[in-house]
Backbone of each chain as ProteinMPNN parsed JSONL, in Angstrom:
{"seq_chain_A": "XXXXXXXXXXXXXXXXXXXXXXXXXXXXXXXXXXXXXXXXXXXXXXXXXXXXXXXXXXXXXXXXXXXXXXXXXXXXXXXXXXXXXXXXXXXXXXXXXXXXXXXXXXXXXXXXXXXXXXXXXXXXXXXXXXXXXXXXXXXXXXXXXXXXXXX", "coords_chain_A": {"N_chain_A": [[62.633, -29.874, 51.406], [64.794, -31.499, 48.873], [68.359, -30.958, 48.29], [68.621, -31.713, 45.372], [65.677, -31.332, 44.817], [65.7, -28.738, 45.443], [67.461, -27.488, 43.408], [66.479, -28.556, 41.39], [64.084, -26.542, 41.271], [65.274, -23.528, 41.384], [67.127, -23.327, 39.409], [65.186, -23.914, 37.441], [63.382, -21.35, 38.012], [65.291, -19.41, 37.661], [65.631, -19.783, 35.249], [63.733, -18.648, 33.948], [63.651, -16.24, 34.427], [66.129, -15.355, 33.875], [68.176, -15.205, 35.193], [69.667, -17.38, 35.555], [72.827, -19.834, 36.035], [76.398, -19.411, 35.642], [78.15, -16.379, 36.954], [79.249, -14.949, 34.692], [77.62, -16.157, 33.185], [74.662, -14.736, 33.973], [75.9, -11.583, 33.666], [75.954, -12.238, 31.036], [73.374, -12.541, 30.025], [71.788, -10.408, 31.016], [72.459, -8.678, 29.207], [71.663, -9.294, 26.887], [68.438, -9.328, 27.562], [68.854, -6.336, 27.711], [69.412, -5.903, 25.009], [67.235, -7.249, 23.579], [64.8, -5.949, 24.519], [65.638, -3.208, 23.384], [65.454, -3.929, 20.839], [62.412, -3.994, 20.731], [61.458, -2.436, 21.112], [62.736, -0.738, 19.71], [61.764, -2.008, 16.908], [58.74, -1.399, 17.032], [58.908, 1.179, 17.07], [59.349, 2.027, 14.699], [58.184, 0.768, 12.581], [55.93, 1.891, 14.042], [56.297, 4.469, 12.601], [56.669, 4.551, 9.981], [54.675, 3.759, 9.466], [53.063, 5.921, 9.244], [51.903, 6.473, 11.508], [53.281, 8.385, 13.537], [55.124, 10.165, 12.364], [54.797, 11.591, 9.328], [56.907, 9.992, 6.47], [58.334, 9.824, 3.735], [58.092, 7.298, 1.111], [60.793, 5.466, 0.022], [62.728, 7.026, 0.596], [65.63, 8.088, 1.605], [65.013, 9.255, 4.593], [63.358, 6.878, 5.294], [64.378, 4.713, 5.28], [66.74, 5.04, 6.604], [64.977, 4.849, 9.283], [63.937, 2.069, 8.927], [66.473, 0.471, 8.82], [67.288, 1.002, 11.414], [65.966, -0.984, 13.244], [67.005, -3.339, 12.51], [70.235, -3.124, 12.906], [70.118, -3.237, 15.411], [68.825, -5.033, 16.279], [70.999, -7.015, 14.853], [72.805, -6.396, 17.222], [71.444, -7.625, 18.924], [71.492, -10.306, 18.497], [74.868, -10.656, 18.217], [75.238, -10.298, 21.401], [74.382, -12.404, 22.17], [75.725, -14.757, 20.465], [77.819, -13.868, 22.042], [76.726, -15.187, 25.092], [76.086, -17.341, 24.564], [78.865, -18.288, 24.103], [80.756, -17.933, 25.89], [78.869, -19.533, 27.89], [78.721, -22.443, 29.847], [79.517, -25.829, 29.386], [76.756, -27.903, 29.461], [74.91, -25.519, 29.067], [75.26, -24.732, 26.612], [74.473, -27.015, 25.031], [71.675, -26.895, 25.645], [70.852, -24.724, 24.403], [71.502, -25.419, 21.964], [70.018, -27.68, 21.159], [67.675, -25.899, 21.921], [67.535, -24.386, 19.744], [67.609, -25.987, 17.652], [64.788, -26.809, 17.771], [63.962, -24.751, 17.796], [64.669, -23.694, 14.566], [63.912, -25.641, 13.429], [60.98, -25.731, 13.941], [60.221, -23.21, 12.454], [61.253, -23.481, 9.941], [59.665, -25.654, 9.291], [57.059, -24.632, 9.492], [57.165, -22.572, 7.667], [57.712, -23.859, 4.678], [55.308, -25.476, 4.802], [52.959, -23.721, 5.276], [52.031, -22.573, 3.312], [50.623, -25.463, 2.202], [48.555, -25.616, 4.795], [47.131, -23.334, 4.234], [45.456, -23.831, 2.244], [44.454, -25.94, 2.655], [42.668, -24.833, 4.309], [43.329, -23.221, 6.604], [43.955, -20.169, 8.109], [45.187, -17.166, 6.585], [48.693, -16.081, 7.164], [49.914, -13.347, 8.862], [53.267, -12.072, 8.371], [54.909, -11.035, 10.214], [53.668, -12.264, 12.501], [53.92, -14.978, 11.955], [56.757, -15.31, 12.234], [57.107, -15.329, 14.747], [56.974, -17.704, 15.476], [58.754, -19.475, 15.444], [60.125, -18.242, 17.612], [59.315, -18.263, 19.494], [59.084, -21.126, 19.913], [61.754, -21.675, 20.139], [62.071, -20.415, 22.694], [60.109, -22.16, 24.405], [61.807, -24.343, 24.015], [64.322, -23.938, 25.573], [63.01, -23.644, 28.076], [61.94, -26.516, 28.479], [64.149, -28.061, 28.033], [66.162, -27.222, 29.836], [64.459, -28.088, 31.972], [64.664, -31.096, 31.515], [67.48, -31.423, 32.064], [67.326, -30.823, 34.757]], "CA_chain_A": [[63.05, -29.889, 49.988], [66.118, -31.782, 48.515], [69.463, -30.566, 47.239], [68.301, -31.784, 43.804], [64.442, -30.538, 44.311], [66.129, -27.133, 45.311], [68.306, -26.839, 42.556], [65.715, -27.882, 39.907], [63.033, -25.102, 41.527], [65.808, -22.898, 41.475], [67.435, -23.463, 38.449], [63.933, -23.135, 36.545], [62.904, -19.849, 37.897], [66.267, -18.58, 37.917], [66.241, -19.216, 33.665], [62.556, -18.282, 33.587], [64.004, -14.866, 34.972], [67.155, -15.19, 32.924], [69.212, -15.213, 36.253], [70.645, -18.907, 35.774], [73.987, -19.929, 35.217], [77.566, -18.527, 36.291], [78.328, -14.906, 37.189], [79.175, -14.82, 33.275], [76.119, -16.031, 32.296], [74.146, -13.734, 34.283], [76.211, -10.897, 32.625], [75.365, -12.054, 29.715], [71.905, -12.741, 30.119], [71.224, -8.888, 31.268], [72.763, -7.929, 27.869], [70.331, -10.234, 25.702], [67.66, -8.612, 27.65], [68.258, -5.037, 26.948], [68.796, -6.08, 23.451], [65.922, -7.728, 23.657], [63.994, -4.476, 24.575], [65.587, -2.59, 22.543], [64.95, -4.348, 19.784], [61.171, -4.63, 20.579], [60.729, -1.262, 21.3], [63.095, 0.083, 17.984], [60.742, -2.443, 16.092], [57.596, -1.069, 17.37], [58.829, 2.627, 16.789], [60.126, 1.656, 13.078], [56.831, 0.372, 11.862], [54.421, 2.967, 13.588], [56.529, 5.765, 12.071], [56.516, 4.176, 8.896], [52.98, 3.326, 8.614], [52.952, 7.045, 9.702], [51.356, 7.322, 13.01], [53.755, 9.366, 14.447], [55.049, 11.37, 11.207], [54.551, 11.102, 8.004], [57.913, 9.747, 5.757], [57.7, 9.266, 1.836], [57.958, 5.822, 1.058], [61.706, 5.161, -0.824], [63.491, 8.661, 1.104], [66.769, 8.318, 2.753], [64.788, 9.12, 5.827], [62.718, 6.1, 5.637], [65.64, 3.871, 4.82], [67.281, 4.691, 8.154], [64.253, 4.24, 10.232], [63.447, 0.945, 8.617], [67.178, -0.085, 9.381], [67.389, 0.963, 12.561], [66.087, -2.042, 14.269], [67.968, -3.941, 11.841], [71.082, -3.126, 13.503], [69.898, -3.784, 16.889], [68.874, -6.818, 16.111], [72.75, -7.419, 14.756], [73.185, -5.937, 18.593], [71.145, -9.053, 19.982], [72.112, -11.721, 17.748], [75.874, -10.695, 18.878], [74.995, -10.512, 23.074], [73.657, -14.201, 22.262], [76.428, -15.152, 20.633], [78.666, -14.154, 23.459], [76.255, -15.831, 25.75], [76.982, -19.223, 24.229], [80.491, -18.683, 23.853], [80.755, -17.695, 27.781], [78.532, -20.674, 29.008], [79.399, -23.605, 30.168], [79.081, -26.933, 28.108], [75.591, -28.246, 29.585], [74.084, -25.061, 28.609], [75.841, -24.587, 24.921], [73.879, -28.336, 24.996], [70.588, -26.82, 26.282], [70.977, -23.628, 23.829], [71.86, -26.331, 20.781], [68.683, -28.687, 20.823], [66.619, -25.066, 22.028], [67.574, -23.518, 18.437], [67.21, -26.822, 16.664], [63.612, -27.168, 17.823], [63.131, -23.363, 17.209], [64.803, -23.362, 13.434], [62.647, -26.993, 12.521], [59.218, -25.091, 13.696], [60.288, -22.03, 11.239], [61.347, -24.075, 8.271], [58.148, -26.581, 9.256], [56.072, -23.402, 9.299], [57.635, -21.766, 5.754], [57.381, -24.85, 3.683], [53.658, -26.797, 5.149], [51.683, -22.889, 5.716], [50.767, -22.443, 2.151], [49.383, -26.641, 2.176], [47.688, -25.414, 5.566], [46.265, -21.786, 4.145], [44.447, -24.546, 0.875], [43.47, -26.88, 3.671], [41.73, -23.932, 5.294], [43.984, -22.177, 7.65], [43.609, -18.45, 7.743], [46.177, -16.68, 6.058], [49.079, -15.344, 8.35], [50.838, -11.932, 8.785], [54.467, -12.618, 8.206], [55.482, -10.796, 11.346], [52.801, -13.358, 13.21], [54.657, -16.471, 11.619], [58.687, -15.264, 12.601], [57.27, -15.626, 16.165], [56.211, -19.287, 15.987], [60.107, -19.917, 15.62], [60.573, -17.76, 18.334], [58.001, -19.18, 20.584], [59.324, -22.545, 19.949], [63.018, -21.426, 21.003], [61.703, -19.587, 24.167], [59.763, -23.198, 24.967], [62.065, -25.546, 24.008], [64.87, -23.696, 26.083], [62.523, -24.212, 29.369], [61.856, -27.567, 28.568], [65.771, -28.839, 28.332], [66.777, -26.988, 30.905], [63.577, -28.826, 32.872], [65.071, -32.025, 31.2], [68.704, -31.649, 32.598], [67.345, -30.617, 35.979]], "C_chain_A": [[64.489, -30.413, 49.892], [67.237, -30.6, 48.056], [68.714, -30.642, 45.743], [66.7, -31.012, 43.652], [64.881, -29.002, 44.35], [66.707, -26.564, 44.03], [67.607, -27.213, 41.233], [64.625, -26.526, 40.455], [63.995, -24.143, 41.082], [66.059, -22.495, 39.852], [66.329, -23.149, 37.192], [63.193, -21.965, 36.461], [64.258, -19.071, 37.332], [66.129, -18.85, 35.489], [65.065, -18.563, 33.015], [62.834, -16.121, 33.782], [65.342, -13.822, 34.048], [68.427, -14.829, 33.928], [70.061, -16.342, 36.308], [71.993, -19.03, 35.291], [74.962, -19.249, 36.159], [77.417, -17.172, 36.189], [78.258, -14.318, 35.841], [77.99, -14.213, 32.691], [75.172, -14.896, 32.599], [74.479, -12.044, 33.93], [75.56, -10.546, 31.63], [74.079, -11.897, 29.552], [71.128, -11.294, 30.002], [71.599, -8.168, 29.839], [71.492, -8.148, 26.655], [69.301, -9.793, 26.083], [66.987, -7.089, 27.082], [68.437, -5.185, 25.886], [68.231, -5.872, 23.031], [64.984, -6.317, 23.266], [64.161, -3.628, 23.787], [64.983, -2.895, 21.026], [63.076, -4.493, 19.646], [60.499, -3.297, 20.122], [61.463, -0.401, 19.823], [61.996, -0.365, 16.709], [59.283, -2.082, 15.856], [57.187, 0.261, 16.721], [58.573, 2.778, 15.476], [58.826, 1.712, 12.54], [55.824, 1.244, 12.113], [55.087, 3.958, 12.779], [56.488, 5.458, 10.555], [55.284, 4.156, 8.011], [52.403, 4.821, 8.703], [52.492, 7.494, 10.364], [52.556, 8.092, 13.567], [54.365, 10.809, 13.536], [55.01, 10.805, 10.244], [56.261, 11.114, 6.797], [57.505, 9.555, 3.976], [58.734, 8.081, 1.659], [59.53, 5.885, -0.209], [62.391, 6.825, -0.244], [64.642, 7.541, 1.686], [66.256, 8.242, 4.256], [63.844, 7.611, 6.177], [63.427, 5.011, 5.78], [66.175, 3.641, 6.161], [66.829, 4.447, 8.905], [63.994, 2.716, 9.688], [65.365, 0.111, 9.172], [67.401, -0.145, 10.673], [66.913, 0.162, 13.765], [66.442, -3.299, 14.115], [69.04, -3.943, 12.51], [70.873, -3.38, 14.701], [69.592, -4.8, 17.134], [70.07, -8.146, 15.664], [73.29, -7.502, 16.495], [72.97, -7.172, 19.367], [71.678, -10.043, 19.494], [74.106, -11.719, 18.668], [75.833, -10.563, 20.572], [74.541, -12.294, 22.991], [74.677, -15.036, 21.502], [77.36, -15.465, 21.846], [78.224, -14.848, 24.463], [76.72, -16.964, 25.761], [77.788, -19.377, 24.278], [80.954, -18.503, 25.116], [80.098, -18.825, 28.206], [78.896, -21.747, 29.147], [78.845, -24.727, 29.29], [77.499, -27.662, 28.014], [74.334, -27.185, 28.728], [74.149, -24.404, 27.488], [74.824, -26.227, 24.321], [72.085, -27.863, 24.671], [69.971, -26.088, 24.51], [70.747, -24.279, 22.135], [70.408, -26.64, 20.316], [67.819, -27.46, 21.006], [66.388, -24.888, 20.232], [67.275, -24.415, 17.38], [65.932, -26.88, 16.699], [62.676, -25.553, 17.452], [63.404, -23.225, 15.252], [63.693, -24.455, 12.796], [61.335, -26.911, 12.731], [59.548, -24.057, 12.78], [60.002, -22.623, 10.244], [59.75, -25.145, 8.188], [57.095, -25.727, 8.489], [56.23, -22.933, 7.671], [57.455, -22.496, 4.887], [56.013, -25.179, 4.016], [52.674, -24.802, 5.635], [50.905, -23.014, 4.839], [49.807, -23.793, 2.0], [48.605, -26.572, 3.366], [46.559, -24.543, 5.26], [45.231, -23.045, 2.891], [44.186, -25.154, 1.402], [42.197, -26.344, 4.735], [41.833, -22.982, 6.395], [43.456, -20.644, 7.066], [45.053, -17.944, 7.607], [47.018, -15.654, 7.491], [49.857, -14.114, 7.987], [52.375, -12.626, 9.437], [55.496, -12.283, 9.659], [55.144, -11.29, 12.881], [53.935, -14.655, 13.369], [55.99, -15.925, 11.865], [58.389, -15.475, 13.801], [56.881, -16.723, 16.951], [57.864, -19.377, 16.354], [60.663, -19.941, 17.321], [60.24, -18.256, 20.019], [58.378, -20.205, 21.134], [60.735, -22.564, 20.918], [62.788, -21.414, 22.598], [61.123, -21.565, 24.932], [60.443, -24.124, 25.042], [63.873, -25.281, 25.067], [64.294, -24.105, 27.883], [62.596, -25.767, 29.328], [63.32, -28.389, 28.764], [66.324, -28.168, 29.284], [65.683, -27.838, 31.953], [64.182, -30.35, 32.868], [66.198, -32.624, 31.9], [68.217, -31.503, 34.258], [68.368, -31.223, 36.885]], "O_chain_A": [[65.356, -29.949, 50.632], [66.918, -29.523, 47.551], [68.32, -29.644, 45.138], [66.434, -30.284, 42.697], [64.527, -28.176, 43.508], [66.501, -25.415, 43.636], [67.832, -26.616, 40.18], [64.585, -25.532, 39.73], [63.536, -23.674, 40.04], [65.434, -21.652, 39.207], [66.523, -22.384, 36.247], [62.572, -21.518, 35.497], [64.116, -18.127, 36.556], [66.568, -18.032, 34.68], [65.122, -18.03, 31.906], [62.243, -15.152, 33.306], [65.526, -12.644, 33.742], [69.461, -14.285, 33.538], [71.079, -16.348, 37.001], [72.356, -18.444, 34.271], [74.626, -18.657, 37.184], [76.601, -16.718, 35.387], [77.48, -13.392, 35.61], [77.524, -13.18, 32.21], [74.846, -14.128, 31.694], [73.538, -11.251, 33.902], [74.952, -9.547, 31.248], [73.699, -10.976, 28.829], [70.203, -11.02, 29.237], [71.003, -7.157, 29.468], [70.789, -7.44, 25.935], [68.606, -9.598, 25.086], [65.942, -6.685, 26.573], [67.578, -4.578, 25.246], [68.058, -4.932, 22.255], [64.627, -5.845, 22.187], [63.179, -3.078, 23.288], [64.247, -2.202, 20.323], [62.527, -4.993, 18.664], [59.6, -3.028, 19.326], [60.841, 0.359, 19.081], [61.511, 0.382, 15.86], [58.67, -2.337, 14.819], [56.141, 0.614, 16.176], [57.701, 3.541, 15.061], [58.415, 2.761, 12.044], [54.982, 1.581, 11.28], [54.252, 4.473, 12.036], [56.189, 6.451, 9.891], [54.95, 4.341, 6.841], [51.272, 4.984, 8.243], [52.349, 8.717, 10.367], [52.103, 8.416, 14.664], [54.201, 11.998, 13.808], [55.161, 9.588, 10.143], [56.664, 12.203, 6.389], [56.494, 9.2, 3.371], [59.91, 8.032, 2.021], [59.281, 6.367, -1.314], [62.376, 7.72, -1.089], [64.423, 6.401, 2.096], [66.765, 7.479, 5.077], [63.688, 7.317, 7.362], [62.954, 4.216, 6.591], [66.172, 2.579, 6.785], [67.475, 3.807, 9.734], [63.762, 2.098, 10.726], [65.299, -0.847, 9.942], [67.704, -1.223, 11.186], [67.228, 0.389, 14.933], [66.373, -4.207, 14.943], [69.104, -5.059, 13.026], [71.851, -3.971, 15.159], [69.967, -5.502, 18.073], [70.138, -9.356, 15.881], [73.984, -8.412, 16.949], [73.751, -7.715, 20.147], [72.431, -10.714, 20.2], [74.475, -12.567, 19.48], [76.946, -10.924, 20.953], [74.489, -13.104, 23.916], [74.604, -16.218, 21.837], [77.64, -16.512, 22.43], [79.157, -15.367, 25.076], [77.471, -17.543, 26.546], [78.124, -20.539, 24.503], [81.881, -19.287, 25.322], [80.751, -19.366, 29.099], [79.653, -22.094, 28.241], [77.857, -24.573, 28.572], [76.997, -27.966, 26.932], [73.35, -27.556, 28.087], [73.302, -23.555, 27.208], [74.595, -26.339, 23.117], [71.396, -28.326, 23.762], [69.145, -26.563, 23.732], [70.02, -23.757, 21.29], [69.775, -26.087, 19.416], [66.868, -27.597, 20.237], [65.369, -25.179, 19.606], [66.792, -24.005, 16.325], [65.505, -27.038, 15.555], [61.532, -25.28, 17.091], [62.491, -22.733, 14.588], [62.855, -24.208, 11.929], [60.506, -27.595, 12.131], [58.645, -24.154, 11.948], [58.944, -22.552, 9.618], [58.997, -25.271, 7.222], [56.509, -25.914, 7.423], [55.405, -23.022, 6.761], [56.912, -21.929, 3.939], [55.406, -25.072, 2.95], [51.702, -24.899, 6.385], [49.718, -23.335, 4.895], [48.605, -23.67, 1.764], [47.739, -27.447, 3.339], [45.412, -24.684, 5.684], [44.03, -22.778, 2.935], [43.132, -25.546, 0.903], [41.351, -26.87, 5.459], [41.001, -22.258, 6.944], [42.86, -20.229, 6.072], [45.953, -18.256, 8.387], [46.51, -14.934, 8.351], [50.37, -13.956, 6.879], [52.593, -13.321, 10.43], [56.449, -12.946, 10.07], [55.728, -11.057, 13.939], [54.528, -15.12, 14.342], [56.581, -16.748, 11.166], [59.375, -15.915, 14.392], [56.604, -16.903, 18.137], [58.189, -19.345, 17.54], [61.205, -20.803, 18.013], [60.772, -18.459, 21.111], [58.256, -20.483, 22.327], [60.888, -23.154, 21.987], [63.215, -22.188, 23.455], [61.771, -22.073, 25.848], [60.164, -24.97, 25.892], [64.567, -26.278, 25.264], [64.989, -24.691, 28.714], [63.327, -26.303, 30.16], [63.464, -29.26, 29.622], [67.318, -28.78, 29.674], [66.296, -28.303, 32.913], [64.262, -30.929, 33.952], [66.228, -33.787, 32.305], [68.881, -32.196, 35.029], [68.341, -30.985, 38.093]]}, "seq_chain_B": "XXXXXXXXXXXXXXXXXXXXXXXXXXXXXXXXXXXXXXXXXXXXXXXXXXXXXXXXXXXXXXXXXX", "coords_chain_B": {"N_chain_B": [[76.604, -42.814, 31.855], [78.667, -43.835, 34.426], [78.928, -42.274, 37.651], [81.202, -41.259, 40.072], [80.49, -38.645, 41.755], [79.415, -36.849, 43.587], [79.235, -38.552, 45.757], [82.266, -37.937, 46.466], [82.282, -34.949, 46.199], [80.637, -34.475, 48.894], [82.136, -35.688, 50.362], [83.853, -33.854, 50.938], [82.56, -31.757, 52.017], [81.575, -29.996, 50.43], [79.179, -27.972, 48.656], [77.053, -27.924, 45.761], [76.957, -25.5, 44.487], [79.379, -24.43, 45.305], [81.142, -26.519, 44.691], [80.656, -25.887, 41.461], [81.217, -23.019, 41.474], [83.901, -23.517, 41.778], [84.223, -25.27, 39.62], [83.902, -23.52, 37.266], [81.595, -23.972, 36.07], [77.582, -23.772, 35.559], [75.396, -24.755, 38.755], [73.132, -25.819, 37.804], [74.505, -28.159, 36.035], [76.791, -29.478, 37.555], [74.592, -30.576, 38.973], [72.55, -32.503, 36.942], [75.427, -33.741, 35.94], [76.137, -35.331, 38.23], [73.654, -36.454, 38.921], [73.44, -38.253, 36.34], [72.769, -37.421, 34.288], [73.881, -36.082, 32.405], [76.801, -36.574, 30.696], [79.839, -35.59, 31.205], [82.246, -33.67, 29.027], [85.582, -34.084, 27.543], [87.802, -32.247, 28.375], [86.175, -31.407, 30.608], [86.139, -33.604, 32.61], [88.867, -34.017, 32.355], [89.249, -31.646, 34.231], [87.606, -31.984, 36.437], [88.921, -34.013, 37.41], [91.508, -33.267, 37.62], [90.398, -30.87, 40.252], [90.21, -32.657, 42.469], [92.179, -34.145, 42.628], [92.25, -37.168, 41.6], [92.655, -40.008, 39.307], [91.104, -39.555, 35.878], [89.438, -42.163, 35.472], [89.262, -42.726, 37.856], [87.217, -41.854, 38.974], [85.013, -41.5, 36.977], [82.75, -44.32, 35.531], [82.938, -45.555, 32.744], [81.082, -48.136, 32.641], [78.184, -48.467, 33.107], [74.746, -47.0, 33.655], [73.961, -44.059, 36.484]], "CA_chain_B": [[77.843, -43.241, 32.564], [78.49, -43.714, 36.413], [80.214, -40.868, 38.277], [81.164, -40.535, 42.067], [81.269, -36.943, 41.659], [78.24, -36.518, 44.752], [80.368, -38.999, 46.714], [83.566, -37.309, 46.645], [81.874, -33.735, 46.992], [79.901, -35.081, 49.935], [83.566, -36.045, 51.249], [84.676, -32.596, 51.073], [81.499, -31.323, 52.222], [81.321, -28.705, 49.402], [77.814, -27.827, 48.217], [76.907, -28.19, 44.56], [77.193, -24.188, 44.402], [80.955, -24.396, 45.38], [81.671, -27.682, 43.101], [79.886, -25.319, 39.956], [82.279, -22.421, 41.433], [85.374, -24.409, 41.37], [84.303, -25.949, 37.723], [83.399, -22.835, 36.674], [80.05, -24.05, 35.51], [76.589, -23.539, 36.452], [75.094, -25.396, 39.602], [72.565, -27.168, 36.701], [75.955, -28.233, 35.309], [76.825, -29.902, 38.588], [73.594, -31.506, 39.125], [73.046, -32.916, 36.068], [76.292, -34.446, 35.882], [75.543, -36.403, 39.592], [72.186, -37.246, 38.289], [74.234, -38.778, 35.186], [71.747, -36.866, 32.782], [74.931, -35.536, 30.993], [78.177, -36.905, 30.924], [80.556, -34.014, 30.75], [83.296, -33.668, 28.233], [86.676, -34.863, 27.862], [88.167, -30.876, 29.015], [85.829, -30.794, 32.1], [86.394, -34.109, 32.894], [90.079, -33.64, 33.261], [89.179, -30.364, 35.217], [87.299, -32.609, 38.038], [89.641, -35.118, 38.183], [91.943, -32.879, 38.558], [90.1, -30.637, 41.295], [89.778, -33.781, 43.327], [93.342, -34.761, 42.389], [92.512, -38.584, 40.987], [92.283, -40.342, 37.619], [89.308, -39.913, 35.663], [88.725, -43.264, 35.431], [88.14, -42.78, 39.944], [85.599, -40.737, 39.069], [83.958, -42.138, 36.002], [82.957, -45.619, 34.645], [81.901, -45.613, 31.68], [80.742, -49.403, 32.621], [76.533, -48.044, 33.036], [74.244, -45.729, 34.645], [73.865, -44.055, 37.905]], "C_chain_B": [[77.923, -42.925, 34.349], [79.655, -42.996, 36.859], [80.204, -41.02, 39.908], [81.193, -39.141, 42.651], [80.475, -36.4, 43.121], [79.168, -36.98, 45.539], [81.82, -38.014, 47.374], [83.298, -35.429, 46.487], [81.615, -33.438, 48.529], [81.463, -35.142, 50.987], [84.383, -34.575, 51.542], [83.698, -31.338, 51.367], [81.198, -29.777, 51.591], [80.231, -28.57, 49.155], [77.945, -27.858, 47.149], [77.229, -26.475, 44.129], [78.586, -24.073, 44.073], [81.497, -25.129, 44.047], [81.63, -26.785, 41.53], [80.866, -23.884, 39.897], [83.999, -22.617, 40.912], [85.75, -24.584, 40.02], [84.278, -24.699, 36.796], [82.469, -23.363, 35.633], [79.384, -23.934, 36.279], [76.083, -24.965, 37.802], [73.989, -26.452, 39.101], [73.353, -28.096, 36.684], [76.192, -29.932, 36.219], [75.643, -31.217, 38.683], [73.354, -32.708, 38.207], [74.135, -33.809, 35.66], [76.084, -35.782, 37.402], [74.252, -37.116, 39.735], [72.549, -38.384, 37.333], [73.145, -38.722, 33.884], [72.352, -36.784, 31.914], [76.222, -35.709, 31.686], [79.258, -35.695, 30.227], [81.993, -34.315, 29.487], [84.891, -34.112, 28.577], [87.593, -33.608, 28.747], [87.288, -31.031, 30.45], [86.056, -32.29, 33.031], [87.745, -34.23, 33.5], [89.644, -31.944, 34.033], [88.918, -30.93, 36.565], [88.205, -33.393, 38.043], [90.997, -34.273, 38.851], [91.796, -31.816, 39.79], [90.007, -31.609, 42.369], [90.997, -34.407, 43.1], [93.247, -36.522, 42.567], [92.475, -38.39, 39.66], [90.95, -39.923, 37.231], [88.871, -40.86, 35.789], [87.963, -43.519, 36.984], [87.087, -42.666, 39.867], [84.232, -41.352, 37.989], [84.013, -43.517, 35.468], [81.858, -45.753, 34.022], [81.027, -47.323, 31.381], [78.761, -49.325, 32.727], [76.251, -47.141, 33.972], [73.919, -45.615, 35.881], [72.538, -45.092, 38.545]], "O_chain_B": [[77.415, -42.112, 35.12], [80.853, -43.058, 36.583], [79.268, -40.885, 40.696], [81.73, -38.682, 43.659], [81.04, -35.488, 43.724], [79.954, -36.205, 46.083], [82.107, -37.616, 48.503], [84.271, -34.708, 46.708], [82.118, -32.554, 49.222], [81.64, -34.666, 52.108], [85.354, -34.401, 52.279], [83.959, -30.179, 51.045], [80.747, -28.769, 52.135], [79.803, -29.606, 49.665], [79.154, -27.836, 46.916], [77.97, -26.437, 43.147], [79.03, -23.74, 42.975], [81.982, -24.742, 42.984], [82.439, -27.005, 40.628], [81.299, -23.482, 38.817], [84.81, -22.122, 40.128], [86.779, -24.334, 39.392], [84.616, -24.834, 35.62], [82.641, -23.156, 34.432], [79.698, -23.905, 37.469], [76.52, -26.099, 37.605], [73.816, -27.558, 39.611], [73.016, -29.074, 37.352], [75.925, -31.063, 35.812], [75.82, -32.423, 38.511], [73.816, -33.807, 38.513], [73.768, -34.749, 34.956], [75.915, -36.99, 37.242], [73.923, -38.064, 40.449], [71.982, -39.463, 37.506], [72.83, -39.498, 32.981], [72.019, -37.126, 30.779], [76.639, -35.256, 32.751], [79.337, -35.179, 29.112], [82.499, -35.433, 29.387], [85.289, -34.417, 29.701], [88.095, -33.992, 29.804], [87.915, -30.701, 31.457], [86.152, -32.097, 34.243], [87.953, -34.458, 34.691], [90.705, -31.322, 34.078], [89.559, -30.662, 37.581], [88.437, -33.594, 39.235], [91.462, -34.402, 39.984], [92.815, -31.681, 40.466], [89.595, -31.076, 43.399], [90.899, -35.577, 43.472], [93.924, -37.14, 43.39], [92.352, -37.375, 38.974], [89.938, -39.901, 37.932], [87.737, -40.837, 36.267], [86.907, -44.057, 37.318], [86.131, -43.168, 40.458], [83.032, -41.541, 38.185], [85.06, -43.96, 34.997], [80.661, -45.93, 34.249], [80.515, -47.663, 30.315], [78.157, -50.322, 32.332], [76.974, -46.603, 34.81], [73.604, -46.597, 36.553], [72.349, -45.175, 39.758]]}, "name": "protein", "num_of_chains": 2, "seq": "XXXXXXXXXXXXXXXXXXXXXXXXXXXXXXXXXXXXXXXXXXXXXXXXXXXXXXXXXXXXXXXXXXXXXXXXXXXXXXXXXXXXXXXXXXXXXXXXXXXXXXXXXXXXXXXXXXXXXXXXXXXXXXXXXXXXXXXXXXXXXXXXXXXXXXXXXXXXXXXXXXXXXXXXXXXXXXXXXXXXXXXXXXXXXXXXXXXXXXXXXXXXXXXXXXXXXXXXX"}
């Protein structure tokens, strides 16, 4: 194996893992993770307790208010670990990070404007918390792909 | 744009690891730039030239690609 085949193999597991990058990055990276988690798992909690599998809340309380924010703010939590990410990495992958988010915000807005002329063309109507994760999808893919690009 | 940046690593038999240490960027970073996928900025540019104490212009010509 080359220098260069090593360091794209490398380089692609290592962002598939979220290990790539300077000492920094890797820092950072572990932050955006538990975020991450947190945020999946506050989101998860939020909504069953809401819908009231786990207790039952009355709909417009104080107490429902704070569980419904509460993965609101953690999601402030990730958004800021992903700032710092970018603002810590180096210029190739503030590059990578750039064109990822452009190709993730222009499948959202694609998606939000052209669903409803898809749902009257025949699509099946989507759940709104379905469609925020095309964006997301797109990010996550189009981050492998430019980092595959720069190899 | 055409870089000697492999060359003049190669001469100082650093590994792309070290070079990405030095730059403080990643070892992508590195590559990438010696590939001449991505021509680095005018800040990291003076950073290698001066880790390697020449001009930029030693290092880079912006005359075509690798």
């Amino acid at each position: 194996m080359t220098e260069r085949d090593e360091a794209t193999h490398t380089t692609f597991w290592k962002t598939v893992t979220g290990a790539c990058g300077t000492p920094t990055d890797r820092r950072n990276n572990r932050r955006i993770v538990a975020w991450a988690l947190a945020w999946a798992v506050g989101l998860t909690l939020a909504a069953q307790t809401l819908k009231g599998r786990i207790f039952h809340l009355e709909a417009g309380s104080w107490e429902a208010w704070v569980v419904a924010l509460v993965p609101v703010v953690v999601c402030l939590g990730f958004i800021h670990a992903y700032l710092r990410f970018v603002r810590g990495t180096d210029e190739l992958q503030r590059l990578i990070q750039l064109q990822a988010l452009a190709v993730g915000f222009g499948a959202g807005v694609l998606l939000l404007l052209h669903w409803e002329l898809f749902e009257f063309a025949g699509m099946p109507a989507m759940d709104p918390s379905d469609a925020a994760m095309v964006p997301v999808f797109a990010w996550i893919v189009s981050q492998l792909y430019f980092t595959w690009r720069y190899r | 744009m055409k870089n000697r940046l492999r060359v003049l690593r190669a001469e100082r038999e650093w590994s792309q690891a070290v070079l990405a240490e030095r730059l403080d960027v990643s070892r992508q970073t590195v590559n990438a730039l010696e590939t001449g996928k991505y021509d680095p900025s005018l800040p990291l540019a003076f950073k290698i030239a001066r880790l390697f104490e020449l001009q930029i212009e030693d290092i880079f010509d912006p005359g075509g690609a690798v």
